[in-house]
N, C-alpha and C positions, 0 to 999 in steps of 0.2 A: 447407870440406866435402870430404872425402875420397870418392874414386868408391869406391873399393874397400872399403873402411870400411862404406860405405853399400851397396853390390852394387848401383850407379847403373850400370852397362857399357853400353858405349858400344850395342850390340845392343838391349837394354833400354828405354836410353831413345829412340832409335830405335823400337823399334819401339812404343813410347806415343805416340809425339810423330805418329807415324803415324795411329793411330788417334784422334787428340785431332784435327788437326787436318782430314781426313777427316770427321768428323762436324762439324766447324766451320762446310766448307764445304756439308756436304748440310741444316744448319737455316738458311741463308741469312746467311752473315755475309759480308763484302767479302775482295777477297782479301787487301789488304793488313796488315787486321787480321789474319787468320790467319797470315801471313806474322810478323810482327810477336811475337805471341805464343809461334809455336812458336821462333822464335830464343830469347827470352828462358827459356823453359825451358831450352831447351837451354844457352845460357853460364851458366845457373844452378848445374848441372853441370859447367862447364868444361869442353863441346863448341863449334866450332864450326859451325853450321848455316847450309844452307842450304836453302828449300823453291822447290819449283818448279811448276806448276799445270800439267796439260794438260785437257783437253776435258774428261774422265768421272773425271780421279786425279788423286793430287800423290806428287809427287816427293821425298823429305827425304833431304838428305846429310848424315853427321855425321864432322865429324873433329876426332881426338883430338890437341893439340898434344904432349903430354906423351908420346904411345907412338907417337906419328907411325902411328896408325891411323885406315882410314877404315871407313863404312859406310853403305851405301843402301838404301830401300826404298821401294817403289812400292806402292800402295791406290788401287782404286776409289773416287770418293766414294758412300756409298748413296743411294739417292733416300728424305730424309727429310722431313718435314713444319717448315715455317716454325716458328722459335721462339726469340722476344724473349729469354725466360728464357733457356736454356740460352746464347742469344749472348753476355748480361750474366756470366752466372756461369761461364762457359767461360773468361773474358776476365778476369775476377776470380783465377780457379783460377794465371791465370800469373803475377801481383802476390805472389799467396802463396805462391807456390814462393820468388820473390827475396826476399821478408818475411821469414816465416818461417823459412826454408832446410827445407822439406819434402825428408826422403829419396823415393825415386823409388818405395816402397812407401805411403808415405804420402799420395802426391800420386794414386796410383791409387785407393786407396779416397775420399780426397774427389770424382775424377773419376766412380764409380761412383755412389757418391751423388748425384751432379748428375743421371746418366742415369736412376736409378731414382726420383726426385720423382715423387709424384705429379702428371700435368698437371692444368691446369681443365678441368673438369668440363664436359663434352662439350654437355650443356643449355645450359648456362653460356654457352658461346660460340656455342651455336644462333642463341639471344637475342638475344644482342650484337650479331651478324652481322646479323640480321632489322631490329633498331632502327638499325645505320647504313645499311642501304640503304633503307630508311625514310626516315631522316632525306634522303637524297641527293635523293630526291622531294620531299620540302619543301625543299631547297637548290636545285632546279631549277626551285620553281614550282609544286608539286602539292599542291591541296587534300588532307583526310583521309581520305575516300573512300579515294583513288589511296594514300594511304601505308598504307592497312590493309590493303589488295590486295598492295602490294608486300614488305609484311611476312610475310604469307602466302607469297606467291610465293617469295621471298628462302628462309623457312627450308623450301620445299619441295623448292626446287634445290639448297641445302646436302645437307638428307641425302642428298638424289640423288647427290649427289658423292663425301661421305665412303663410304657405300655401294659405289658402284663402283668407290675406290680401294681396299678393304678387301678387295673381288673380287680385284684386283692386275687391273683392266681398263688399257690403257692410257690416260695421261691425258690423250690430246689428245683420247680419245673421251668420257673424261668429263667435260672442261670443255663440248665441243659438248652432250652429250645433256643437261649442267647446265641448259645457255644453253635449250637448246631447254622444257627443262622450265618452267624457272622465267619466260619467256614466255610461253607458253602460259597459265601459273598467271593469268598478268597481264591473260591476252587477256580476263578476265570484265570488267572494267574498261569493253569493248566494250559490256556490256548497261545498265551503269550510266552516270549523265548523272553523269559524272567528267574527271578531267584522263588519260585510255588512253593519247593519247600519249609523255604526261610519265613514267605507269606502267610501259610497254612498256619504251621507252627506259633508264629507271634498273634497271628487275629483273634486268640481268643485268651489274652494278656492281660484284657484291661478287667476280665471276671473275677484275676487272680483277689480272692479275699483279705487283703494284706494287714488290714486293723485289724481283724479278728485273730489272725496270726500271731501279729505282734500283741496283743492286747494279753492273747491267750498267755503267752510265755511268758509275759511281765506279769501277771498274776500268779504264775504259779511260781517265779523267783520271787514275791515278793510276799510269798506264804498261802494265799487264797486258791490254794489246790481246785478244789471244787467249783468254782467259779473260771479258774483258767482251762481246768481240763473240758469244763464244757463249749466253753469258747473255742478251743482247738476241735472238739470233735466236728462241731457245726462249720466252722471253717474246712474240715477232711472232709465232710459230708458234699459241702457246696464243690468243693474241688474236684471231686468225682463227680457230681454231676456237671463240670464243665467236660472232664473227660468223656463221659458220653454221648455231651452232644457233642465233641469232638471227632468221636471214633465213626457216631454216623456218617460222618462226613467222610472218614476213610473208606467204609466198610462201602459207599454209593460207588466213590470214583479209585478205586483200589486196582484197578487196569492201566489207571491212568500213573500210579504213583510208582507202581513197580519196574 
């Protein structure tokens, strides 16, 4: 494949490989797989790459053997919402660059394509979300009473949240105000001859930050200290603030629990 043939320049894909993997890492994918992918575009092209991660950006260097030319650039990563799909198909998109030898205009409209899919359907995962923290109640012990409350509870704290991230509230205040909500939701459980405890306890399950978790510890086994430890603090950070909207919820009906 010829760069110039193709107007693949070194700037170009640089600055895709930029934004390709920048988005990679703001729907929660590990670093190394980003690492990983964006190289193989890039020597798909006959660059050599290399990416770097810091705290809020990543780093991509690209140098050209053939002109003995370099190029860098630096991106924030955004703060974007978790997403299986896009990690699968983002991660597929760099297979088919080396497959099929996609020019670097062609490899952007499939990229564009991936970002403009329709996602699922907003109910859809209301649902979902409500039936496993439901289920988490019956995994802990809780009659059906306590799972129909939790289910309530569950998808009342969701909208709570998607709401106040749509505000662009900050999100340590929305997971607390989540937590505090969707306990509360839970606190009926208190009037009902139910499993409350069992209730209280699992309704605010579904906050648990669990990519970032995982995310965090695959990066730091897989060398990128810096990049997984901050992934972990932010995941302890949110965690406590689930805990707190949590505890409000003890500290209101604390007569009731003892």
């Amino acid at each position: 494949m010829e760069n110039d043939l193709h107007g693949n320049s070194l700037k170009a894909v640089g600055t895709f490989l930029s934004a390709y993997a920048t988005h990679m890492m703001g729907c929660g994918v590990h670093t190394s797989r980003v690492v990983r992918c964006t190289q193989r575009i890039g020597e798909s092209y006959g660059y050599t790459v290399v990416t770097m991660m810091v705290q809020k950006g990543v780093l991509i260097k690209l140098y050209d053997p053939k002109s003995n030319t370099h190029f860098a650039i630096q991106e924030a990563i955004p703060p974007l919402p978790i997403s299986f799909e896009h990690n699968a198909r983002l991660s597929a998109l760099s297979w088919e660059v080396v497959d099929e030898h996609l020019t670097l205009d062609e490899l952007r409209e499939r990229y564009e394509q991936i970002l403009a899919a329709p996602r699922t359907h907003p109910l859809f995962v209301l649902i979902l979300v409500g039936l496993a923290n439901a289920s988490f109640c019956r995994l802990f012990g809780g009659d059906l009473p306590a799972m129909g409350i939790v289910f309530w509870a569950t998808v009342v704290g969701f909208i709570c949240k998607q709401k106040l991230i749509q505000e662009h509230v900050n999100h340590y205040i929305a997971f607390m105000t989540s937590a505090f909500v969707a306990s509360l939701c839970t606190s009926i459980s208190l009037i009902f001859n139910t499993d409350s405890e069992i209730a209280l306890t699992t309704s605010v399950l579904y906050l648990v930050p669990g990519v970032p978790l995982i995310n965090g510890v695959i990066d730091i086994v897989e060398g990128y200290i810096q990049t997984g430890f901050s992934r972990l603090v932010e995941a302890f950070l949110l965690i406590g603030c689930i805990g707190w909207g949590f505890s409000i919820t003890l500290f209101i009906f604390r007569s009731s629990l003892l």
